[in-house]
MDAnalysis code that builds the backbone (N, CA, C; Angstrom):
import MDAnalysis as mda
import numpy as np

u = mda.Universe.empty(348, n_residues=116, atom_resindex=np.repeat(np.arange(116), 3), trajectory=True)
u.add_TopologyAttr("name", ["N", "CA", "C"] * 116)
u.add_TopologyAttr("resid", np.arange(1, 117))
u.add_TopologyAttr("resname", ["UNK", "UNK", "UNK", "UNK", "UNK", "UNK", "UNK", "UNK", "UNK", "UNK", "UNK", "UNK", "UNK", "UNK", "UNK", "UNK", "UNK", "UNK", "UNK", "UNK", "UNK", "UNK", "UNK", "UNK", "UNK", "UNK", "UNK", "UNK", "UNK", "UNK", "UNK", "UNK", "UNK", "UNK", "UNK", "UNK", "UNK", "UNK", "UNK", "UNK", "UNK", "UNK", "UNK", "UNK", "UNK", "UNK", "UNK", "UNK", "UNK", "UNK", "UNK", "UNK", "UNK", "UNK", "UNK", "UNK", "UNK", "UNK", "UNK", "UNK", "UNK", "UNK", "UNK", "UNK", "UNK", "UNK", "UNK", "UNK", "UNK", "UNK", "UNK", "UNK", "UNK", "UNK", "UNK", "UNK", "UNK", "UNK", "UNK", "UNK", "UNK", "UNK", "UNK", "UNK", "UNK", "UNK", "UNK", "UNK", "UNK", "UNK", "UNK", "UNK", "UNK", "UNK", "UNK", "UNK", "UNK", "UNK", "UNK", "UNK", "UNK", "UNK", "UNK", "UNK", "UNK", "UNK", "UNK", "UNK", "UNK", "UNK", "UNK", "UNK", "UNK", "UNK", "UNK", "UNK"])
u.atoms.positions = np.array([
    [44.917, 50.707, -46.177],
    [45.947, 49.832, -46.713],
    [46.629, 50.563, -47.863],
    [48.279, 50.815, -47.890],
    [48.673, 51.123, -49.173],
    [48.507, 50.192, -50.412],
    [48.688, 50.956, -51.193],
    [48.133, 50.590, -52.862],
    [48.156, 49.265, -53.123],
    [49.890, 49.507, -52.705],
    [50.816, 47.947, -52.985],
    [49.890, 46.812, -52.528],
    [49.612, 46.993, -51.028],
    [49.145, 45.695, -50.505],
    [47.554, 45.446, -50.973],
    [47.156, 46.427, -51.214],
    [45.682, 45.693, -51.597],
    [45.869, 45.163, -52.735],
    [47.110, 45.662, -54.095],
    [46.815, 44.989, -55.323],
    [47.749, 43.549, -54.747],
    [48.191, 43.514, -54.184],
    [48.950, 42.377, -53.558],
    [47.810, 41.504, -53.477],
    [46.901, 41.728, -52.115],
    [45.704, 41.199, -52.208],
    [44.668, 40.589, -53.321],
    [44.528, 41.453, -54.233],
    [43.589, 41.121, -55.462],
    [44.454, 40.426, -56.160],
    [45.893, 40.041, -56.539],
    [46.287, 39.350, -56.692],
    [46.321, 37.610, -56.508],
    [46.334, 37.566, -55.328],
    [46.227, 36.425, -54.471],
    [44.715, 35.825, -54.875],
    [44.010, 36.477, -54.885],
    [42.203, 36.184, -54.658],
    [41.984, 35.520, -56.446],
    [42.624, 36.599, -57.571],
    [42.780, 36.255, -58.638],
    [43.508, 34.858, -58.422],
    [44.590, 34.647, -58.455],
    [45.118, 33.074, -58.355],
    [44.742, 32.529, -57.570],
    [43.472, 32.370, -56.888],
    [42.823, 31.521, -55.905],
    [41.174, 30.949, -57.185],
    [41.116, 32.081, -58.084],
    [39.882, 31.636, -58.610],
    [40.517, 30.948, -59.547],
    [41.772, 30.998, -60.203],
    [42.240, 30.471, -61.135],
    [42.028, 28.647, -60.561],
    [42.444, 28.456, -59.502],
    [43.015, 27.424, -59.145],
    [41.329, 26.532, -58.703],
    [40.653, 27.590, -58.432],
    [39.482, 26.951, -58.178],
    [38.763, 26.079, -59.863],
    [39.325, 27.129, -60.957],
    [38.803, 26.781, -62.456],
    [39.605, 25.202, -62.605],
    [41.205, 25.425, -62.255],
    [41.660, 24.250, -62.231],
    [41.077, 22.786, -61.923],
    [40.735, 22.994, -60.476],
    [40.013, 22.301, -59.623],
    [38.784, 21.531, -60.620],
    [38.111, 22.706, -60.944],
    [36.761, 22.318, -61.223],
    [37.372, 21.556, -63.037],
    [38.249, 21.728, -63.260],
    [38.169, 21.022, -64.918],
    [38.866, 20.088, -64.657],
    [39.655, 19.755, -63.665],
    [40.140, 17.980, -63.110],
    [39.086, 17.738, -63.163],
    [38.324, 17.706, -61.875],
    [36.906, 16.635, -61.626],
    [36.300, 16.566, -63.003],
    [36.076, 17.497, -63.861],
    [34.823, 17.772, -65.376],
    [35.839, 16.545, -65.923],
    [36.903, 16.635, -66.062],
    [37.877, 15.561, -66.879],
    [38.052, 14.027, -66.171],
    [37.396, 13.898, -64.979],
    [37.458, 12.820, -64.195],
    [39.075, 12.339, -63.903],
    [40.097, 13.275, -63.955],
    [41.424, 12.847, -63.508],
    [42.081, 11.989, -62.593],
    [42.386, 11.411, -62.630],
    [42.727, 10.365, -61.935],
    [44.219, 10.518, -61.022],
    [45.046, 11.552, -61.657],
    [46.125, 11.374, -60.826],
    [46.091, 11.870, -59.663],
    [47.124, 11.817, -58.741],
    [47.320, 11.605, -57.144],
    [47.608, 12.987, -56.814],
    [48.475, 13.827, -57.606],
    [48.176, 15.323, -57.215],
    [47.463, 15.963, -58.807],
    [47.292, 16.995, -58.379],
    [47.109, 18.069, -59.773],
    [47.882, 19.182, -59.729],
    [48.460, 20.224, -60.540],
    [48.906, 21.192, -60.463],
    [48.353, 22.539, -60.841],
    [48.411, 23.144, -59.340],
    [48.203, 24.576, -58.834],
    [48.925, 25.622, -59.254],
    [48.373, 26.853, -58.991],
    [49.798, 27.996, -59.431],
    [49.377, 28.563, -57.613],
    [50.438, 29.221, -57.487],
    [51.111, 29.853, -55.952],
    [50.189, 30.803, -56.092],
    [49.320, 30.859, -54.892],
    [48.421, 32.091, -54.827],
    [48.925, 33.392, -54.270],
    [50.363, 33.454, -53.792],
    [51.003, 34.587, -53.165],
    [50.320, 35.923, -54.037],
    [51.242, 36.713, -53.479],
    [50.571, 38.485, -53.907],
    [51.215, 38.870, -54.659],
    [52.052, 38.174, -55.516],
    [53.911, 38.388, -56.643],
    [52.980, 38.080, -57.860],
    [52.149, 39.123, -58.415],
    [52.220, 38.963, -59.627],
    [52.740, 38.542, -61.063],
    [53.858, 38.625, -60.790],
    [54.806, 37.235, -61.615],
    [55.400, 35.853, -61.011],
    [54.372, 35.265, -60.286],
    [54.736, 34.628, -59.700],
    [54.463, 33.428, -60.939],
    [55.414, 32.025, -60.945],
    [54.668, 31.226, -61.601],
    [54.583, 30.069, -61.186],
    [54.892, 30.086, -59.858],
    [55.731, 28.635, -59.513],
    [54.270, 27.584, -59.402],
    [54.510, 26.620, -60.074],
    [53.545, 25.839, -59.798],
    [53.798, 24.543, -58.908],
    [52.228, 24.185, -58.270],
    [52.475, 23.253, -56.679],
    [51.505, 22.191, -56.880],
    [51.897, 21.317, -56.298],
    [51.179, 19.502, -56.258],
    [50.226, 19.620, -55.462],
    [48.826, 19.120, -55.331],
    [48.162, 19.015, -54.348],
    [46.969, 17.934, -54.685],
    [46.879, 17.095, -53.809],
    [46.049, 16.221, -53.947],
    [44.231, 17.131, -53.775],
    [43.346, 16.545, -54.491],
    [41.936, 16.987, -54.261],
    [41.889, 17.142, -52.947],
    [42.174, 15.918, -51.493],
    [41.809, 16.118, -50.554],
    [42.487, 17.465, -50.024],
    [43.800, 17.838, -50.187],
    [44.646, 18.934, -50.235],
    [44.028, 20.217, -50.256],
    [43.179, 19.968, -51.616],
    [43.027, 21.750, -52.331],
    [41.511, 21.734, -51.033],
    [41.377, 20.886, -50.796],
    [39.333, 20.795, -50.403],
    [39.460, 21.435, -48.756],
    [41.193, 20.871, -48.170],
    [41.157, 21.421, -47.008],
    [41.561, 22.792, -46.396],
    [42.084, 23.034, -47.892],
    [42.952, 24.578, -47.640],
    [41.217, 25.032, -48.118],
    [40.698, 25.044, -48.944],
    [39.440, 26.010, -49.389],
    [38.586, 25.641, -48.460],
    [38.559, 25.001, -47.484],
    [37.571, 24.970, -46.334],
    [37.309, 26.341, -45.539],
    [38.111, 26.581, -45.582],
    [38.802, 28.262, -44.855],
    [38.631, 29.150, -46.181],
    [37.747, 30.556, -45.646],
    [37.969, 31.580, -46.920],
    [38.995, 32.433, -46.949],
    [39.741, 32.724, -45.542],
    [41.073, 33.292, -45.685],
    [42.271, 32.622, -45.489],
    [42.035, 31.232, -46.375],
    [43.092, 30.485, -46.476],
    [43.899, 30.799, -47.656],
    [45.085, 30.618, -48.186],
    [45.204, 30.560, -49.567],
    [46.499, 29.466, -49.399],
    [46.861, 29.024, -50.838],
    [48.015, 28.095, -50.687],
    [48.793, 28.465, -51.629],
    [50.188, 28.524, -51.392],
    [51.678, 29.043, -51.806],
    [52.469, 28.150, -51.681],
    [53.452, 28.694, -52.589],
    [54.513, 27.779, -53.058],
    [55.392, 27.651, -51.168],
    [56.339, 27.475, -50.936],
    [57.280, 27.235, -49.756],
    [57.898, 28.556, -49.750],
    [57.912, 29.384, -49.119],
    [58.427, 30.676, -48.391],
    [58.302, 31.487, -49.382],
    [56.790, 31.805, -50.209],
    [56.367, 32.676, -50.273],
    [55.351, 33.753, -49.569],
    [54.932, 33.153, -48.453],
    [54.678, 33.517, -47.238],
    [54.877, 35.029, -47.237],
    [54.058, 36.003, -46.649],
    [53.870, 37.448, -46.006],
    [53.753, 37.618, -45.308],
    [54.774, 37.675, -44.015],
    [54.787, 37.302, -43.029],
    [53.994, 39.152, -42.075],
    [53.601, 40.048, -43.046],
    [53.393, 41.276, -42.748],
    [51.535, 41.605, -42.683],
    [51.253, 40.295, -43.072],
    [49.591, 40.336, -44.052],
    [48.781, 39.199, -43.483],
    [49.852, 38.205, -43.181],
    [50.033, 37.056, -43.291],
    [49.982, 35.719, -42.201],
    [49.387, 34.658, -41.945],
    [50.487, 33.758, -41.107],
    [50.620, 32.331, -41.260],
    [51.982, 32.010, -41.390],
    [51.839, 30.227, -41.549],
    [51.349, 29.227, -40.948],
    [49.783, 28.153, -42.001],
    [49.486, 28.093, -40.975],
    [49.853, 26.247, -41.299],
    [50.130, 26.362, -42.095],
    [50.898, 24.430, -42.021],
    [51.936, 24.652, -43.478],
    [52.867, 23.918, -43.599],
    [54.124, 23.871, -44.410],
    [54.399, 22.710, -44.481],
    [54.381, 21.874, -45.895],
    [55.469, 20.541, -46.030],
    [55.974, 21.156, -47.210],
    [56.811, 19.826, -48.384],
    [57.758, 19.971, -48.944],
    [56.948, 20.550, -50.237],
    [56.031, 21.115, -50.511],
    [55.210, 20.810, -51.823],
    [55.037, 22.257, -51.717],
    [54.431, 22.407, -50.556],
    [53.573, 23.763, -50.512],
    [53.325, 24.556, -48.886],
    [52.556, 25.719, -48.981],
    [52.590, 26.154, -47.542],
    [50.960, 26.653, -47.497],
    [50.519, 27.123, -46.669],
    [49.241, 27.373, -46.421],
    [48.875, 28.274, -45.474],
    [48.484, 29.739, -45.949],
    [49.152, 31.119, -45.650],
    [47.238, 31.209, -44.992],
    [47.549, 31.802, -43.741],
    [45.971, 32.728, -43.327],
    [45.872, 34.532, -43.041],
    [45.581, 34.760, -44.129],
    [45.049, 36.400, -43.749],
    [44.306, 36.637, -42.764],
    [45.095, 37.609, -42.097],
    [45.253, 38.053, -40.529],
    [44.962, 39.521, -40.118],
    [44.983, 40.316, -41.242],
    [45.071, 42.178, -40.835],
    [44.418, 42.632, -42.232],
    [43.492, 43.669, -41.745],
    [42.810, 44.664, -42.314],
    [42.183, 44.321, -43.830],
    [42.743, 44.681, -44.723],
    [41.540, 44.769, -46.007],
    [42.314, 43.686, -46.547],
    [43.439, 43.008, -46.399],
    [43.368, 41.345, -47.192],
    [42.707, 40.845, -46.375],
    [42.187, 40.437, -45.077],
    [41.600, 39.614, -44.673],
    [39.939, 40.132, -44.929],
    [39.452, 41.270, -45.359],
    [38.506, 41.619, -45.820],
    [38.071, 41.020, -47.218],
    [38.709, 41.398, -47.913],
    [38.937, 40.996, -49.456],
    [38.842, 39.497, -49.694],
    [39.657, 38.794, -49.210],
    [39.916, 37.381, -48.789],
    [38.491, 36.753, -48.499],
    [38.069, 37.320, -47.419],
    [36.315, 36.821, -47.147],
    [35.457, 37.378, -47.984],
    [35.352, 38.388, -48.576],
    [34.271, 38.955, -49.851],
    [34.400, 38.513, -50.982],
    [35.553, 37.352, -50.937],
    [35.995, 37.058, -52.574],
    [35.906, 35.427, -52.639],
    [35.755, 35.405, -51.603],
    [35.647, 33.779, -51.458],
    [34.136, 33.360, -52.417],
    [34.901, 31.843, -53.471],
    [34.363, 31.720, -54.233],
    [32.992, 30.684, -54.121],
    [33.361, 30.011, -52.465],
    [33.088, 29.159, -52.334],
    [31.874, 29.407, -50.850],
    [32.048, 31.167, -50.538],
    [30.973, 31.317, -49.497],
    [30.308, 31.769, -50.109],
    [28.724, 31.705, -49.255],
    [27.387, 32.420, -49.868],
    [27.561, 33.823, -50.451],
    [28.092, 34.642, -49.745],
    [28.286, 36.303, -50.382],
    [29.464, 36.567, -50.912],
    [30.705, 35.415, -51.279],
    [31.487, 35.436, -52.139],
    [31.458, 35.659, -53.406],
    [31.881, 36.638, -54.273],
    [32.241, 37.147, -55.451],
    [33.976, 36.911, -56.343],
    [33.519, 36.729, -57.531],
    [35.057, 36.563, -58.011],
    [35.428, 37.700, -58.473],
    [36.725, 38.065, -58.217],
    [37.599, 39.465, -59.045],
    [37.849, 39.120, -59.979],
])
């Protein structure tokens, strides 16, 4: 994989643990509202766009370890594939070589998952 795309990759995995910290300090705070706000796990290091997602939301995209969730056509369509889209957000599956490697070794939420 060139350079680009793996830091692309570690990118993504980084704003996936972020969002998992998110996650976990709603519930610690017992939050009550109907969505919470995410940041875009794309591979755009300046990315900032932030996205709505209900708990049941974030619980079904992290069911999957090479899931991640993005803002609306931030999508990689090269790395990448769409695998559901509404108005809020999109929900991207790594498909080829060392992001979809990375993606499963980094997962925070499987047994041999590690965080970057």
């Amino acid at each position: 994989m060139e350079w680009w795309r793996e830091q692309e990759a570690r990118n993504e995995v980084r704003f996936r643990a972020q969002n998992e910290w998110i996650e976990q300090a709603s519930q610690s705070f017992a939050s009550t509202a109907a969505t919470d706000t995410f940041v875009c796990e794309c591979g755009d290091a300046t990315c900032a766009q932030p996205i709505s997602l209900t708990t049941a939301e974030y619980e079904h995209v992290r069911s999957v370890a090479t899931h991640f969730v993005v803002a609306v056509n931030h999508e990689d369509p090269e790395v990448e594939r769409l695998v559901s889209e509404n108005g809020r957000y999109a929900v991207v599956e790594k498909i080829f070589g060392s992001a979809l490697r990375l993606a499963r070794a980094t997962d925070p939420r499987s047994a041999g998952g590690r965080r970057e």
